[in-house]
C-alpha positions in Angstrom: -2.2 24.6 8.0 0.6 22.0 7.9 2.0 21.9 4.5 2.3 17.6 3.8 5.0 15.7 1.2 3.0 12.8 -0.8 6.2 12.5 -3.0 6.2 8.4 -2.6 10.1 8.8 -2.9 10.7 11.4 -0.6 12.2 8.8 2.0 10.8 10.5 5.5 7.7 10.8 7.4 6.9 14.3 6.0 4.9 15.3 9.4 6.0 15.4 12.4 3.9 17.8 13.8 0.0 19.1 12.6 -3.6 17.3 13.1 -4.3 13.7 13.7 -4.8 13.3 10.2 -1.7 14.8 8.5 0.0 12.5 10.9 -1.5 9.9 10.0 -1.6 10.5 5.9 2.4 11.1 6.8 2.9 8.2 8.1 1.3 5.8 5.1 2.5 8.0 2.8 6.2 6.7 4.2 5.3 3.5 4.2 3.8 3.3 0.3 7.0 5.4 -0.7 9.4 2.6 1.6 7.4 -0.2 -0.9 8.2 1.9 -4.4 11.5 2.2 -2.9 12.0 -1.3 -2.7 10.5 -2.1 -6.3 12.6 0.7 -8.3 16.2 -0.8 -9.3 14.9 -4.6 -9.3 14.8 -6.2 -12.8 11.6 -8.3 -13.7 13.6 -11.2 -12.4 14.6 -9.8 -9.7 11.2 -8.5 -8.5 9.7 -11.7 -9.6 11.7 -14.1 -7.7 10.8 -16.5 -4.5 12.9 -15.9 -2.1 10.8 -17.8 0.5 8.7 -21.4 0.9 5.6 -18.7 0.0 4.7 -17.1 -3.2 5.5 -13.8 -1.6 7.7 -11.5 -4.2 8.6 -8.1 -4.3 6.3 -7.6 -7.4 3.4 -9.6 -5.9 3.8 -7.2 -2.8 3.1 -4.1 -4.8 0.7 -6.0 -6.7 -1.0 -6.9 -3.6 -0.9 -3.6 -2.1 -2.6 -2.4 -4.9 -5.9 -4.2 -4.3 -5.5 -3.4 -0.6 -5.5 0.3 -1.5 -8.3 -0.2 -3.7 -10.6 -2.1 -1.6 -9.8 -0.3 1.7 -10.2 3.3 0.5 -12.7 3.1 -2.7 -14.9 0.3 -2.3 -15.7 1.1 1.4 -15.8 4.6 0.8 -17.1 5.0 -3.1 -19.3 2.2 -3.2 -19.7 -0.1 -6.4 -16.7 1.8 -7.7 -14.8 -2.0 -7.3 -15.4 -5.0 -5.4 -14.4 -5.7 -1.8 -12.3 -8.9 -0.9 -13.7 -11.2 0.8 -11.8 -14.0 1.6 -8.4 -15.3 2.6 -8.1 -17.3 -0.7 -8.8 -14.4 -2.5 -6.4 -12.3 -0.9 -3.3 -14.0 -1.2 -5.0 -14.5 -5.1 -3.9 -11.3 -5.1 -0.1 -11.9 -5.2 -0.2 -14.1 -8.0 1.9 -12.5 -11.1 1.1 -12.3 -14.6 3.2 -11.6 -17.6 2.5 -8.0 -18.3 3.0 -7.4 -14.7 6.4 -5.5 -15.1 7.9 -3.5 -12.4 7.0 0.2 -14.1 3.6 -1.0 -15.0 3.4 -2.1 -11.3 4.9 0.6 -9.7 2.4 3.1 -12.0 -0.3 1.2 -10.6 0.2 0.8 -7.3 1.2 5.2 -7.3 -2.4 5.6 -9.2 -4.3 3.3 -6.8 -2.6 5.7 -3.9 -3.3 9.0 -5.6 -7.3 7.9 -6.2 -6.9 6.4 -2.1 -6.1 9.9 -1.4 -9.0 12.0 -3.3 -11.5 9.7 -1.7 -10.6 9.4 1.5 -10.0 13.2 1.6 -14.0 13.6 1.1 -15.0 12.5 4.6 -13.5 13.5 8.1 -11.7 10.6 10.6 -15.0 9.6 12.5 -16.7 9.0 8.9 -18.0 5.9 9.3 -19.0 3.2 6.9 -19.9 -1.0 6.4 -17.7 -3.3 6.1 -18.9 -6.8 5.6 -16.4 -8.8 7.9 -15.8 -6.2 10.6 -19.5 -4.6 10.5 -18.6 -0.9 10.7 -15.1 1.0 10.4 -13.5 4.7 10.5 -11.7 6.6 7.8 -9.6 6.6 11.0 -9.4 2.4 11.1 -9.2 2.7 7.8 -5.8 4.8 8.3 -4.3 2.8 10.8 -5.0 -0.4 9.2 -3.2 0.8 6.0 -0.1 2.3 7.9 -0.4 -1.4 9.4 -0.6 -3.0 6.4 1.6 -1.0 4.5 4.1 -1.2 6.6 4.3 -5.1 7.4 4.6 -5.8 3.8 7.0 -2.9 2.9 9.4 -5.2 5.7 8.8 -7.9 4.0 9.9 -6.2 0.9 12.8 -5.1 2.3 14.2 -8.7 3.5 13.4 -9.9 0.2 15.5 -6.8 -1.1 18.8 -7.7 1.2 17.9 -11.2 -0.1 18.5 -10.1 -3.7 21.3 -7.3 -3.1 22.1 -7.0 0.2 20.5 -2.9 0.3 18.6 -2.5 3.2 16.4 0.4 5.1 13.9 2.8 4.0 15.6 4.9 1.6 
């Protein structure tokens, strides 16, 4: 049995050898950690501030990811649990910043939304296979690559908008 690091701070791909799926757990388990990473040490300005023409923000990242988590792991897999997204408008809805939206609150979230990703999807094996309403059917393995994907596309945005703000860069 290969012993795997969820710490979201730990800073490195905890698996580097082991099943399929411990590699693959490591791996988006880097990548939500890389995200927190870039959160922690912003203040609510900071976190909350275009940097680009888009509404994209460090805090609306996280915020964002959070739903992503929530409708990729628990709604496809522990149905009526929440509701799914279902279109592009809603999605970058998503991003969109409210007041109590604070950079602990955010971060506490976005960990909790990762922690119930990871009971669920630990109930069913790779090939488990369920509906999903745009793509028809999907994997817990899909699922997992789509998140590393995912995760990892807006944890580099995060980071430019990090360097933007001041100047650190990289994973850790």
């Amino acid at each position: 049995m290969v012993e795997r690091n969820v710490d979201p701070t730990a800073g490195l791909v905890q698996v580097r050898t082991g099943s399929e799926r411990a590699v693959l757990e490591s791996f988006l388990d880097f990548h939500r950690g890389t995200v927190l990473r870039k959160l922690r040490g912003l203040s609510e300005t900071d976190a909350a501030r275009r940097l680009v023409p888009s509404a994209t923000t460090v805090a609306g990242l996280v915020k964002h990811l959070t739903l992503v988590e929530r409708n990729w792991f628990s709604a496809l897999l522990d149905p009526g649990s929440v509701v799914v997204l279902t279109t592009e408008e809603s999605a970058l809805a998503s991003f969109a910043l409210a007041d109590e939206d604070t950079v602990e609150r955010l971060a506490a979230a976005y960990e909790a939304e990762c922690d119930r990703s990871r009971t669920v999807a630990a109930r069913f094996d790779l090939d488990h296979v369920v509906p999903q309403p745009q793509l028809g059917e999907v994997s817990l393995r899909w699922i997992l690559v789509h998140m590393i994907e995912e995760t990892a596309r807006h944890a580099g945005h995060a980071d430019i908008l990090r360097e933007l703000t001041d100047g650190s860069t990289g994973a850790f």
